[in-house]
C-alpha positions in Angstrom: -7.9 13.2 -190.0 -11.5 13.0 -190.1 -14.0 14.0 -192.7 -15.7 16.4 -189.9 -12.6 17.7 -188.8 -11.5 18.6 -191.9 -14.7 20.4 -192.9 -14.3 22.5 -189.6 -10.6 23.5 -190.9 -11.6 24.6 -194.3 -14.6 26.8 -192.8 -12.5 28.1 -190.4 -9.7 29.0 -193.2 -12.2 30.6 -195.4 -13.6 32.8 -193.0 -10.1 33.8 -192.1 -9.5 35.0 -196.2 -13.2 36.8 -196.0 -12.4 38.7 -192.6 -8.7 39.6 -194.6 -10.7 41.1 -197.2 -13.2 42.9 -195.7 -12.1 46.5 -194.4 -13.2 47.7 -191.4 -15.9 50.8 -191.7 -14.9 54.1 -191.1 -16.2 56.5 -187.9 -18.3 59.2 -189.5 -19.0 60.3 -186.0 -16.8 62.2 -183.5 -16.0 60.9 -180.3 -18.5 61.6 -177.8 -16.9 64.1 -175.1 -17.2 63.4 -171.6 -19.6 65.6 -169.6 -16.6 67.4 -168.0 -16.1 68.6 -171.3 -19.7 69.2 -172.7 -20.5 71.3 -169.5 -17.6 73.6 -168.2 -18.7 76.9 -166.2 -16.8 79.6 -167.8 -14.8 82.3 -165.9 -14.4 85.9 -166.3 -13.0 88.5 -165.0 -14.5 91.6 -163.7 -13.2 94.5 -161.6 -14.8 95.9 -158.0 -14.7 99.5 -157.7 -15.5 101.5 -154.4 -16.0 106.0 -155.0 -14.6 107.4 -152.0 -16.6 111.2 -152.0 -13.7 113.9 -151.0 -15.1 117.1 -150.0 -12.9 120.5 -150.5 -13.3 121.8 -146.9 -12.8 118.4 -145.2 -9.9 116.2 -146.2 -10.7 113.8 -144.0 -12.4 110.5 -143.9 -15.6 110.2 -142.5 -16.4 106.8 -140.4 -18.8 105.5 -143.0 -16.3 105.6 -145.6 -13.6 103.8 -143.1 -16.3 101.2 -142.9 -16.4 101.1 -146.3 -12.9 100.7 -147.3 -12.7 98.0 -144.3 -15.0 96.0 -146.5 -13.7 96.9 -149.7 -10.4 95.5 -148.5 -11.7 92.2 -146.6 -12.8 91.8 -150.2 -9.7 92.0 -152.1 -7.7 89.8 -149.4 -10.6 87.1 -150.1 -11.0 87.3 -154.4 -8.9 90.2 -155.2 -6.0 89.4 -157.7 -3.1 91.5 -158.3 -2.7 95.0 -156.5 -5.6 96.8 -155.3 -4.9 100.1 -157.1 -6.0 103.2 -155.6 -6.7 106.2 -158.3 -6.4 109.9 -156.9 -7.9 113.1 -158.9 -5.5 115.3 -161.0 -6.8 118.5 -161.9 -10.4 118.5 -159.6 -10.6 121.5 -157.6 -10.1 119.4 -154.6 -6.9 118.0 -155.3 -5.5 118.7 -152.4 -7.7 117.6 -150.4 -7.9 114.4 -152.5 -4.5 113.7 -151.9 -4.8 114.0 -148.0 -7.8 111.2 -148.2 -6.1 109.3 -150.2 -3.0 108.7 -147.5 -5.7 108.4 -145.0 -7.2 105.4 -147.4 -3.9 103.5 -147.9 -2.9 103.8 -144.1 -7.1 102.2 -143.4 -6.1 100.1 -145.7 -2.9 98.5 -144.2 -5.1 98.8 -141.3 -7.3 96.4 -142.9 -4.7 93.3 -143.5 -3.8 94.9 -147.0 -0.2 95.0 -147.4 1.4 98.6 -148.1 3.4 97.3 -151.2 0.0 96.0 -152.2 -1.7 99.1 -153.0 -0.7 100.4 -156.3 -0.9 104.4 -156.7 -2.2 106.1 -159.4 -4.0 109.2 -160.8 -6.8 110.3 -163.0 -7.7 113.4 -164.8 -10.5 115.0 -163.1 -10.1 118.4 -164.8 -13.3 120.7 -164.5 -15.0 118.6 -161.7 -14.9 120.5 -158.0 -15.2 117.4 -156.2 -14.0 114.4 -157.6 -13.4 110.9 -155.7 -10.7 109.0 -154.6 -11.5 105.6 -156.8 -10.2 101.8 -155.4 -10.3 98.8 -157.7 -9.3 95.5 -157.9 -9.1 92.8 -159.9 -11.7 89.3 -159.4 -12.8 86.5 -161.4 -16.9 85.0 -161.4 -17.9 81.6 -163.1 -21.1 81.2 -164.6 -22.9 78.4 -165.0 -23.2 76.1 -167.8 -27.0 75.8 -169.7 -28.6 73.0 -168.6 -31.1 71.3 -171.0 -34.4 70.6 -169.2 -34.8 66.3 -168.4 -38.4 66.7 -169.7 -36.8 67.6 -173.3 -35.2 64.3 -173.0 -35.7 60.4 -173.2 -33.5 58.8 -170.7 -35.1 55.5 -171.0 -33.9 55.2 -174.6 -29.6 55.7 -175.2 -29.1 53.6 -178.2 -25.8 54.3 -178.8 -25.2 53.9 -174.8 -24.0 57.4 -174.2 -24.5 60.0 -171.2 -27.8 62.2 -171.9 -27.2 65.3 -173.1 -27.8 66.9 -169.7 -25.8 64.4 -167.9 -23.4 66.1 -165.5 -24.6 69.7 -166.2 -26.3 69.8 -162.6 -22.6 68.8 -161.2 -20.6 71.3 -162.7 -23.3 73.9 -162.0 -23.2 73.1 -158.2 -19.5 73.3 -158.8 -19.6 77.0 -160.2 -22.0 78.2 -157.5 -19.7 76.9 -154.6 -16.2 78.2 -155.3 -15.5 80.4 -152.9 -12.8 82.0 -156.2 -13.6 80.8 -159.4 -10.2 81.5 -160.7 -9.7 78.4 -159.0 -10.8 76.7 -162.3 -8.1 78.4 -163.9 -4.9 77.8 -162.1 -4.3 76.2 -158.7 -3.8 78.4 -155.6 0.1 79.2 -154.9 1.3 76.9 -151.6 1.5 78.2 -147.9 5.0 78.6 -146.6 5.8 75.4 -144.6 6.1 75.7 -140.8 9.5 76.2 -140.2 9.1 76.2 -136.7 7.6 72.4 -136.3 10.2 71.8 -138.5 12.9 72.9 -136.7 11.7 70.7 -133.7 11.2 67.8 -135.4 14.9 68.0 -137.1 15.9 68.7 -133.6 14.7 65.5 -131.9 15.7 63.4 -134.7 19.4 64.6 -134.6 18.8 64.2 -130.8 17.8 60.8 -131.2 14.7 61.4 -129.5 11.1 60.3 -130.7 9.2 62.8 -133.1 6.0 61.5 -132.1 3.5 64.3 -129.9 3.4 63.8 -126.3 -0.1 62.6 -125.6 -1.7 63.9 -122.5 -4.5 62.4 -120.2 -7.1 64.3 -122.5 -6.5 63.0 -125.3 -6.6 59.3 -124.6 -9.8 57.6 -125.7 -11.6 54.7 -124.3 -13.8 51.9 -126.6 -17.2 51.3 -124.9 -18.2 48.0 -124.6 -21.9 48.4 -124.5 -22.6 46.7 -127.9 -20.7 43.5 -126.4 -23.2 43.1 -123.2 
């Protein structure tokens, strides 16, 4: 073996017993989270409420407050969560009357796409008030948007530690928050559509048949490359 080689070995071998020794420095710092996780909208849940006025000597509903309740339930089929509970006066000196507009409400309601087993019934003491209103709520969720530090606050140009910027990603989630259409999205996923048993059922049907599955293409659908770009 030669003298250089030799000398190579025994540096190599001592460097080995130093690196051995030496212990490895411990993280003072927490991990840096991701900017999913520094900037997250947060969701809460709020309640819509809609009055409907009952008068004592007409228990009836008038056609602004069919419009109204027409709204009120597009919006529950669209945000609303859980049963759209309808509240009816106990005690009010229109009671009665209260209780006729409130089976005119339920039936606009169905009316309206709401289911009947939807609407939950209740009551709510109204004692010493002449006319008090039939009351519809339901439950919905809103996000609101994370707090986005200004860029001007901060030096981009300089990450020593090679890291997002503080900001980084904020403008993303807050996008994000402003376009869902429910924020409870962000809590839970939406439950799955029924599958289309129908399709289904004609699809098995050819298959057992020994027929092809495949659509029937018609005239209109067939398409036909232009060849301009090769001229």
């Amino acid at each position: 073996m030669s003298l250089r080689l030799s000398s190579v070995l025994v540096g190599l071998s001592a460097a080995a017993s130093l690196g051995a020794c030496a212990s490895m420095p411990e993280a003072t710092d927490p991990p840096v989270a991701s900017f999913a996780d520094r900037h997250v909208a947060q969701v809460t849940q709020t309640n819509q409420r809609l009055e409907i006025p009952v008068a004592d000597n007409a228990a009836a509903l008038t056609p602004a407050a069919r419009s109204q309740i027409s709204s009120f339930a597009g919006g529950y089929l669209r945000f609303g969560h859980g049963s759209l509970v309808m509240s009816t006066p106990s005690g009010a000196g229109n009671s009665d009357a209260a209780a006729a507009v409130a089976q005119q409400t339920r039936m606009a309601l169905v009316e309206s796409g709401v289911t009947y087993a939807a609407v939950a019934g209740s009551t709510y003491d109204a004692s010493g008030q002449a006319e008090a209103p039939v009351v519809l709520t339901f439950t919905n969720y809103e996000a609101e948007s994370p707090e986005c530090a200004p860029l001007w606050e901060q030096d981009l140009a300089h990450q020593s530690n090679n890291q997002p910027w503080a900001s980084f990603g904020c403008a993303t989630q807050t996008n994000i928050a402003a376009m869902l259409e429910d924020p409870h999205d962000l809590l839970e996923p939406r439950e799955m559509d029924p599958r289309d048993s129908g399709r289904r059922d004609a699809v098995m049907g050819h298959y057992r048949a020994g027929e092809s599955t495949a659509n029937v293409r018609t005239g209109d659908e067939r398409a036909t490359i232009s060849t301009v770009a090769a001229q």
